[in-house]
Structure formats: structure tokens, C-alpha cells
C-alpha positions in Angstrom: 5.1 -36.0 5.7 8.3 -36.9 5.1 10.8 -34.5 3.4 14.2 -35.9 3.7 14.1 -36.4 -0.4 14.9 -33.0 -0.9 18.1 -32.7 0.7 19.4 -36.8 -0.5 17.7 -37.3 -3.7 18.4 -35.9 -7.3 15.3 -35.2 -10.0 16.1 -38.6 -11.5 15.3 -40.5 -8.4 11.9 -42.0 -7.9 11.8 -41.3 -4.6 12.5 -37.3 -5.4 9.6 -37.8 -8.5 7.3 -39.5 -6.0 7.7 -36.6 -3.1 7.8 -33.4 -5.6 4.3 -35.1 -6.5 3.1 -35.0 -2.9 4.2 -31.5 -2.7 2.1 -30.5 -5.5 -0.9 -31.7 -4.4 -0.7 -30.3 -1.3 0.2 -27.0 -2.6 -3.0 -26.9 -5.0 -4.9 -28.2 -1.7 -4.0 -25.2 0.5 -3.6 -22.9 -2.8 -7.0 -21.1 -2.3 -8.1 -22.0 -5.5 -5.3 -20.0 -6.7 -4.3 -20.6 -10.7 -0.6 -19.8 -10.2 1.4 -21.1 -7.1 4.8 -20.3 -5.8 7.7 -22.6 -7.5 10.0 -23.2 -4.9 13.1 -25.0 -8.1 16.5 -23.4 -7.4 16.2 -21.3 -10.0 12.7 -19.7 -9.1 13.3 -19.6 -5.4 9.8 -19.3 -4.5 9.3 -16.0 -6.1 8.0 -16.7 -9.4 4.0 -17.6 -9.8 3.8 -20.7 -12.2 0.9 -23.3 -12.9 1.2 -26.6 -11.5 2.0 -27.8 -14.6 4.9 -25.7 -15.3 6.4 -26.2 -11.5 6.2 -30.0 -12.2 8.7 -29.6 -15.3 10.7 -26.9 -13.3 10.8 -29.6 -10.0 12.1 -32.2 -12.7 14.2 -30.1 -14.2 15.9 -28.1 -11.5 15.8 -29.5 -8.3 14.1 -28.5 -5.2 15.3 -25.6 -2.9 17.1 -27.8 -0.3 16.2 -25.1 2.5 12.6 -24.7 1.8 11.8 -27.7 4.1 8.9 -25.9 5.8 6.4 -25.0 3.2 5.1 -21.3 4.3 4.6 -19.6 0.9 1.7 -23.0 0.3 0.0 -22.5 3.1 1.7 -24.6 5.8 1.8 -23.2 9.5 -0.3 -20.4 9.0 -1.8 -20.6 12.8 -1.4 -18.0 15.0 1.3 -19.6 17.6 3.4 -20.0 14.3 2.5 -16.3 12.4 3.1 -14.5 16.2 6.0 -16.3 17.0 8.2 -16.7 13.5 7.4 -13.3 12.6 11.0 -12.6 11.9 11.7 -15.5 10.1 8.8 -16.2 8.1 10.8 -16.5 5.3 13.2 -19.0 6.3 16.0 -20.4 4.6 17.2 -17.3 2.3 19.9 -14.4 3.5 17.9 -11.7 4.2 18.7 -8.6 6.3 16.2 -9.0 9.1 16.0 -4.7 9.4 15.1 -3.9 5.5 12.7 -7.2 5.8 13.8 -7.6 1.9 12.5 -10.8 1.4 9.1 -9.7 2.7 8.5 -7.1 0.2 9.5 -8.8 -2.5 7.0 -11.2 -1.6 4.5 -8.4 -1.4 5.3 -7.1 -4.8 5.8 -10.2 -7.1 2.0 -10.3 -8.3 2.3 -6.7 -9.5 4.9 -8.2 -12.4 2.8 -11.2 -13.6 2.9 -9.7 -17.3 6.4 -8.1 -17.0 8.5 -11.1 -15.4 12.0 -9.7 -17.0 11.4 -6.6 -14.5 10.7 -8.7 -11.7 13.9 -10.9 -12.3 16.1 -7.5 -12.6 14.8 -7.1 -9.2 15.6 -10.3 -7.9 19.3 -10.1 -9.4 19.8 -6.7 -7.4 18.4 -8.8 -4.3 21.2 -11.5 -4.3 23.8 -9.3 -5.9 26.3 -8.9 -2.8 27.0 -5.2 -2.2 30.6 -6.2 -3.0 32.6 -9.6 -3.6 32.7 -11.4 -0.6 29.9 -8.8 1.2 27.6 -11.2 3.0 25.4 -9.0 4.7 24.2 -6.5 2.1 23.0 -7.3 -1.4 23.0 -3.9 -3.9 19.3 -4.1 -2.6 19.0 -4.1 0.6 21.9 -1.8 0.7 19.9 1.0 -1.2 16.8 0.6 1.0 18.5 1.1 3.9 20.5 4.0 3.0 17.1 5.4 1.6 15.7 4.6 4.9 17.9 7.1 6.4 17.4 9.7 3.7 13.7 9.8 4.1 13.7 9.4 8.2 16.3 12.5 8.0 14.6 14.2 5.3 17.9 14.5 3.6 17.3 16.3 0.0 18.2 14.8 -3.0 21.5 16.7 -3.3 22.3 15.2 0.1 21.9 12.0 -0.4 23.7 12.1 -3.8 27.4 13.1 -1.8 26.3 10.4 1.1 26.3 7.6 -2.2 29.5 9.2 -3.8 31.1 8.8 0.1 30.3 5.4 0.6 30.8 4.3 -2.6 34.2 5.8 -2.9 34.8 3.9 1.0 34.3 0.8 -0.3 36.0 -1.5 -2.3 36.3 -1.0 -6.1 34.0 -3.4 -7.3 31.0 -2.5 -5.4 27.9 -2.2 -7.1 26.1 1.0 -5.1 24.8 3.7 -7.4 26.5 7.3 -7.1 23.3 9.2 -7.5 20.3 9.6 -6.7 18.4 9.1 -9.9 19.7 5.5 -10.0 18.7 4.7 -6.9 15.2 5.9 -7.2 14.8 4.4 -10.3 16.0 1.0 -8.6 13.3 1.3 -5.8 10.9 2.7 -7.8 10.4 -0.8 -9.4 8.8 -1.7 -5.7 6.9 1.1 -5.4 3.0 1.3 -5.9 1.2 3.4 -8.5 0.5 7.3 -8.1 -1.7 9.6 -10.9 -1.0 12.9 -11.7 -4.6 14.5 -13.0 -4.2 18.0 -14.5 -6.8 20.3 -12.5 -8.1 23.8 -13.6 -6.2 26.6 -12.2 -9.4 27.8 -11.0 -10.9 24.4 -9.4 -13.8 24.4 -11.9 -12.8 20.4 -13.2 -10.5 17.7 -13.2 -8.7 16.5 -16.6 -10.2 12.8 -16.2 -12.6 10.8 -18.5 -14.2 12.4 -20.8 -12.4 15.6 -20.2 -8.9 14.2 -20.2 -8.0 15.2 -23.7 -9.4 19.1 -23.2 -7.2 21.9 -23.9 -8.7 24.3 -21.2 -11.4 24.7 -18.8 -15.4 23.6 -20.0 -16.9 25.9 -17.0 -14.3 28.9 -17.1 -12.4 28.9 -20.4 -9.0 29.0 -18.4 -6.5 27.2 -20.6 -5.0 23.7 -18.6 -1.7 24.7 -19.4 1.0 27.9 -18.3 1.0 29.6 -21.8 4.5 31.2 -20.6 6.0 27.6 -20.3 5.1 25.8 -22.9 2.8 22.1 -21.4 3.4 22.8 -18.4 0.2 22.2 -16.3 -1.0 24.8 -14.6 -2.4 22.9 -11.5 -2.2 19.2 -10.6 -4.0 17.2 -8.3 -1.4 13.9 -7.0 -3.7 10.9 -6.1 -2.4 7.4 -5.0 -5.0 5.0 -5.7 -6.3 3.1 -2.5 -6.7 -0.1 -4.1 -3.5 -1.8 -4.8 -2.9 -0.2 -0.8 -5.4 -2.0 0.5 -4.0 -5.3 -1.5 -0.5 -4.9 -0.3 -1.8 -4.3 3.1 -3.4 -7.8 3.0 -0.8 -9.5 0.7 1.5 -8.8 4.3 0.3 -11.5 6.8 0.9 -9.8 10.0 -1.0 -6.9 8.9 -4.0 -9.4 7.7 -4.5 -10.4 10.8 -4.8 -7.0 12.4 -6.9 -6.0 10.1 -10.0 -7.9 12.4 -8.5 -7.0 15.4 -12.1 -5.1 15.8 -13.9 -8.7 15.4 -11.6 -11.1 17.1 -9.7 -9.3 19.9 -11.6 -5.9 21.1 -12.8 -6.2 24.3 -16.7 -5.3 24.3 -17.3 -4.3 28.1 -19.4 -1.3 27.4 -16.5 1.2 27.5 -15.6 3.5 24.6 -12.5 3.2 23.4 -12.7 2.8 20.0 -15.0 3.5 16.9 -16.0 -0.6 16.8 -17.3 0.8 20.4 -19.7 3.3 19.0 -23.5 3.1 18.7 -22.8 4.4 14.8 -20.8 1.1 14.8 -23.6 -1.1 15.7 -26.2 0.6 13.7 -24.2 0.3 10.6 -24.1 -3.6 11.2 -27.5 -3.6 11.8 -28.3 -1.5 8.6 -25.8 -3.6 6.4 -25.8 -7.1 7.8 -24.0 -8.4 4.6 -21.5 -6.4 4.6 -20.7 -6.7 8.5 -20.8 -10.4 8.4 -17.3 -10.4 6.6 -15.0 -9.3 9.1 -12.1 -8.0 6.9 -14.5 -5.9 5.2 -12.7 -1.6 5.7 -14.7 0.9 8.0 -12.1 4.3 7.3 -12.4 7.5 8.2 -11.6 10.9 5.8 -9.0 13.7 7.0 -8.3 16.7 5.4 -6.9 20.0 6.4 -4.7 22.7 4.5 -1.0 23.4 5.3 2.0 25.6 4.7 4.4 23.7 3.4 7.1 26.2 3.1 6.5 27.3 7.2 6.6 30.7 6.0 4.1 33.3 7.4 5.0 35.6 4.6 3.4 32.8 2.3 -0.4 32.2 1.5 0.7 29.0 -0.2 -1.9 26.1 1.2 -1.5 22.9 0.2 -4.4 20.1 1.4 -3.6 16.0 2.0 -6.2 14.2 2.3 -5.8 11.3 4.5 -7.1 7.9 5.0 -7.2 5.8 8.7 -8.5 2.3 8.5 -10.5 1.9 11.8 -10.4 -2.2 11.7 -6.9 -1.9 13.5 -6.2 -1.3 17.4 -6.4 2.2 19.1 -2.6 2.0 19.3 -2.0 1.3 15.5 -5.0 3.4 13.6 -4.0 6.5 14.3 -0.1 5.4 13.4 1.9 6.8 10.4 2.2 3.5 8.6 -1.1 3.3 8.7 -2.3 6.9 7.8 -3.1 6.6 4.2 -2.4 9.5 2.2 -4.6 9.0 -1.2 -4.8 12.6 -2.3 -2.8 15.7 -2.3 -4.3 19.0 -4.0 -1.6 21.6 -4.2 -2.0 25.8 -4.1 -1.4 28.5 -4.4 -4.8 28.4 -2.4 -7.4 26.1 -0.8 -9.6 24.8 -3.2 -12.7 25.4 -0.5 -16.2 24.2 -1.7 -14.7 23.3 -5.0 -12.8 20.5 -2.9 -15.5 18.1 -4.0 -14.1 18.3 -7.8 -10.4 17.0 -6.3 -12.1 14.0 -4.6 -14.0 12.6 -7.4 -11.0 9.9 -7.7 -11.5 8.5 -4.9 -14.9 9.0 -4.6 -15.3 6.6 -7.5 -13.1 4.1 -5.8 -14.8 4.0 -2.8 -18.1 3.8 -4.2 -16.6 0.8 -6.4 -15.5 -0.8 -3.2 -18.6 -0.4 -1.7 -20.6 -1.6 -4.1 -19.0 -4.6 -5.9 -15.8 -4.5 -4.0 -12.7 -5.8 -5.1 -10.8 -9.8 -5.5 -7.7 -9.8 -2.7 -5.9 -12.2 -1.3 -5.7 -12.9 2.3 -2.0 -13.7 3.1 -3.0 -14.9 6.7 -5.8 -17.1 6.1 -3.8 -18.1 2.1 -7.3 -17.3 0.9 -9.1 -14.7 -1.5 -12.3 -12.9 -0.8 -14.0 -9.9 -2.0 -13.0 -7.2 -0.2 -15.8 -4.0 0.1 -14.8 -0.7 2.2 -17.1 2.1 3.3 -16.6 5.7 4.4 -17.7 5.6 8.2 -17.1 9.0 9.2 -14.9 12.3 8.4 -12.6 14.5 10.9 -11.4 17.7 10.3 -11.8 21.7 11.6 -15.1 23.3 11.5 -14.1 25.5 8.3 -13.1 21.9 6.6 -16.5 20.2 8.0 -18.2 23.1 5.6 -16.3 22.2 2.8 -16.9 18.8 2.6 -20.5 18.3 3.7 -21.1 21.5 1.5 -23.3 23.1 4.8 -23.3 26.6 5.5 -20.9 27.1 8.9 -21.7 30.7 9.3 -24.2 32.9 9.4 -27.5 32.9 11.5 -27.9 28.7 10.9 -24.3 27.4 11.7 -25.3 25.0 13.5 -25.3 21.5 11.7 -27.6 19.9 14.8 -29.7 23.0 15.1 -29.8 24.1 11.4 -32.8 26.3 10.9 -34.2 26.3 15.0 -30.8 27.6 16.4 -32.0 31.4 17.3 -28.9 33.0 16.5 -27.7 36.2 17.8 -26.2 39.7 16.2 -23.6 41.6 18.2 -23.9 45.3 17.7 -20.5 46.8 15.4 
């Protein structure tokens, strides 16, 4: 198809009118039945969503980004030869800094600001906004990623990282646009962030402060009030959870991730060796059991962590604090078990380890997963430029022995121990 009217031609030109039309429909074509497509005008750069409609008056209006030639964000050259081997330039024809792949996650978060566009644009300002006049490699952006990069690789403290911004900003030239503090700069990246709930807990693990308890001023099993009476609202316990859903979303709404995502369908060897949990005979038998749900290959088999830590590294403290973790088992050996993909969706704080009660902290997302299971969720497949309904499943748990107690609610000591055994294991008494 030829293109050569979007570099010579001007929106009054027939020839432009005639091509911006052929670019429409072969953006609703290979649009996945999507209502909103990317606008690639000048003004919108590809990161606004707009009907088709709408992009046809902004096309006519503004004209067409001269160095969008090759039509990525509507579905062109999504094969693999092009994905594997453009995977650093996927977004090609804008300044971005290749290390802070900026351009990437703006893509990534652009659907979360559908009803608040003015945020998104703020956003996109600080993207092209050079660093400083004349500044060609950073924008105020990409500038504050990459400095928070360093804080949270070093695990620099706040206080830290507030004379690192006072230093550089001072080093450079006067008009620079880098926050001094912290605050700013958190509230800048925050924007880009994904969503987290804080759900008041009792101090003595009886409930959660959720539904139809969320407006309660203290405990309904124990009468222990939800808040430190010495300090006013203060909670006295709270339970962090990051909800797994818009997670699983962004991981797709990345296409290099998409694709590994069925790396257990389309590239595990199967020559009888066990290497993996796809290997497994629990594997197969859930495929057999659940054929419909095996038959979509992107559909999530992850696996539950939890264990308590001390996160002061202090003997002298009890304090125990428990994560629990999530690992998606539809990626490669060598990825699954990797931090990026070690998702942390709840974390229940002290003084002490909330033990069989640990049941009441993972209602949350207990209720997501069975909603995942069940009826699943609408994503969209940035690899294959597609939506599907996306179901999960909870395929096994790992943890210590005490933990394994805590969350299968089986007894772990005493005469039946055992969890194979149970009630035939003849257990044994030493003397005192």
C-alpha cells in the first residue's frame, strides 16, 4: 500500500483524503473489533483512543504523523520475525530513551485514563518536555524514572534520594524542570502506577473491614475497636492488597510478554522429562478435567507463596510480617520464578503472624480468583491485537510445613501430621 502521501501531501489534497481513508479501514480491519483505535494526527501522536469517526476529523484537520509510516499500534507486522527482532524499536519514529522504554509504558497505561484524558495529557507533556532547553536525550519523564530506577535498585530512602534531586538539579542548568523532592516525583510517577487497597483488619485477625463490614467501628467477633483509641483514626491493623487484575491486563497489554505468556503451549519441549509444571501429570489431568478452559492457551495456571519475615533483621524483634506472592506458571523455567514476574498481591503486616486466621487476609483475592475462574475477565491481547476472555486458576501452593497448615487449615502436629497418611500414619511418643 502506498504511503508516500503522508510525507508530500497536505489534508486538502485528494490524494492525502483518499489515503487517510485507506488507513482507516484498515485500522478498523485489524482493530479487533475494538470501538476506539489509536489516532496517529500530530497532535494525538498515537496515544489517544478515538472512534473512527473522530480520527477522520482529526486526520483532516491535523495532518498525519509523517514518521508513523509503519502502522504497529493497528495491527501491522505483528508476526513473530517482526515482534523478536524490532523489539527495541517497536515504537518507531518518536525520541524515546531506549533504557526507561518510555514510550512502551505509556502505551501500557493509556486505557487506564479513558475517562480522565486531561491526566493522561499531563503525562504526555512531562514525556516530551526536554529535561532542559536544548536537552535531547532526557524529557522531565524519563529523567525521573531513571533516577527512580536507581533509588529503588539501591534501596536509597526517601531522604536520600531527596539530596540526590537537590544535587543534580542544582548541576544543571537553571531552567531545568527536575523536581527537588521526593514527593513531586512520586506524585509524577504515581500517575503510571497501578492500583493498591488498603483494607482495615482487626487487631486480632477476627475480620476484614470490606463489604458489608466496611463502615464498622470495631470488631463483630471480638468487640476490639478498628481504630488506636490513643491516636485518634488511626487503624490499628491494615492488610495492603494490589489487585491481580489490572496486573494481569498490563501484562498482556505488553506484546513481548503476550507472547510468553503460551510459551507452555507453543514452545515447551514435551520429551517426557520434567522440567516444568506444564510437564506434570497434575498438568495433564487438569486439561483433561477442564477441557474448556485448557483449550484457550493464554488462559493463567499460578501458583500461591507465602511465608512470614522480619523485616527489621532484628533477632531482638518478634515483628512478622507475611507477602503473599503470586508466580504465573504459563512462562519458561527461566522467567517464572523471576522477580518481574513474582507477583506480590497481598501483604499482611504484624506485630505477629496471623496463623489459621490467614484465611480472613486472603478473602480479596480469593474473590478475584474465583471471579477469574469462573466468568473471567475481557483483555486485550497486544500480540495477537485481539481481545479474549481471560480465566486464571490456582494450580498449586508452596510454602514451609508450618505455612502448608495454615493454609489448607490441616492439623501438622500431633499423632496425624501427616497430610498423605492422615488418620493410618501410626505415630510414635518419645518418652520426656
Amino acid at each position: 500500500m502506498d504511503r508516500s502521501w503522508i510525507s508530500t501531501k497536505i489534508p486538502s489534497d485528494p490524494e492525502y483524503q483518499a489515503g487517510v481513508r485507506e488507513f482507516i479501514k484498515f485500522a478498523v480491519k485489524n482493530g479487533g473489533g475494538r470501538s476506539k483505535l489509536r489516532c496517529p494526527c500530530i497532535m494525538c501522536h498515537n496515544f489517544l483512543h478515538k472512534r473512527p469517526g473522530e480520527i477522520l476529523n482529526h486526520l483532516s484537520k491535523w495532518a498525519f504523523d509523517k514518521t508513523y509510516t509503519c502502522w504497529i499500534s493497528h495491527g501491522e507486522c505483528r508476526d513473530e520475525t517482526t515482534v523478536g527482532n524490532s523489539e527495541a524499536n517497536v515504537f518507531e519514529g518518536h525520541n524515546t530513551n531506549e533504557g526507561d522504554r518510555l514510550e512502551e509504558m505509556l502505551h501500557q497505561v493509556e486505557e487506564a485514563f479513558d475517562e480522565d484524558p486531561f491526566t493522561f495529557e499531563s503525562l504526555l507533556n512531562d514525556s516530551e518536555k526536554p529535561l532542559y532547553e536544548g536537552c535531547t536525550k532526557y524529557t522531565r519523564l524519563s529523567a525521573i524514572i531513571r533516577l527512580y530506577n536507581v533509588k529503588a535498585s539501591q534501596g536509597l530512602t526517601d531522604i536520600d534520594f531527596n539530596l540526590i534531586l537537590e544535587v543534580f538539579k542544582d548541576m544543571l542548568p537553571d531552567d531545568n524542570v527536575l523536581p527537588s523532592r521526593t514527593y513531586e516525583a512520586k506524585k509524577t510517577l504515581s500517575l503510571m502506577g497501578l492500583p493498591y487497597e488498603k483494607i482495615h483488619a482487626c487487631p486480632n485477625d477476627c475480620m476484614l473491614y470490606r463489604n458489608q463490614n466496611e463502615s464498622l467501628e470495631s470488631c463483630s467477633v471480638c468487640n476490639a475497636s478498628r481504630y488506636k483509641k490513643e491516636e485518634g483514626r488511626v487503624p490499628a491493623k491494615v492488610l495492603w492488597y494490589f489487585p491481580i487484575i489490572p496486573r494481569f491486563k498490563r501484562l498482556f497489554s505488553n506484546a513481548r510478554d503476550a507472547e510468553k505468556l503460551t510459551w507452555h503451549f507453543d514452545s515447551r519441549e514435551d520429551d517426557g522429562f520434567l522440567r516444568h509444571p506444564a510437564d506434570s501429570p497434575q498438568w495433564r489431568f487438569i486439561d483433561g478435567k477442564f477441557p474448556e478452559f485448557a483449550k484457550e492457551k493464554r488462559n493463567l495456571r499460578l501458583a500461591l507463596s507465602t511465608d512470614g519475615f522480619n523485616p527489621f533483621g532484628s533477632l531482638s524483634s518478634t515483628y512478622s510480617t507475611w507477602p503473599v506472592v503470586l508466580i504465573t506458571y504459563n512462562l519458561s523455567p527461566t522467567l517464572c520464578m523471576k522477580r518481574r514476574y513474582m507477583m506480590l498481591s497481598l501483604l499482611i503486616s504484624g506485630p505477629r503472624q496471623p496463623g489459621n486466621d490467614i484465611d480472613v487476609y486472603l478473602a480479596p483475592l480469593i474473590d478475584d480468583l474465583k471471579m477469574l475462574w469462573e466468568t473471567g475477565v475481557e483483555v486485550f491481547d497486544a500480540y495477537r491485537n485481539e481481545k479474549f476472555n481471560l480465566k486464571a486458576m490456582l494450580f498449586c501452593t508452596i510454602q514451609d510445613f508450618p505455612a502448608y497448615g495454615n493454609l489448607s487449615g490441616y492439623t501438622v502436629k500431633g499423632k496425624a501430621a501427616c497430610p498423605l497418611c492422615m488418620e493410618q500414619f501410626p505415630g510414635h511418643w518419645l518418652n520426656g
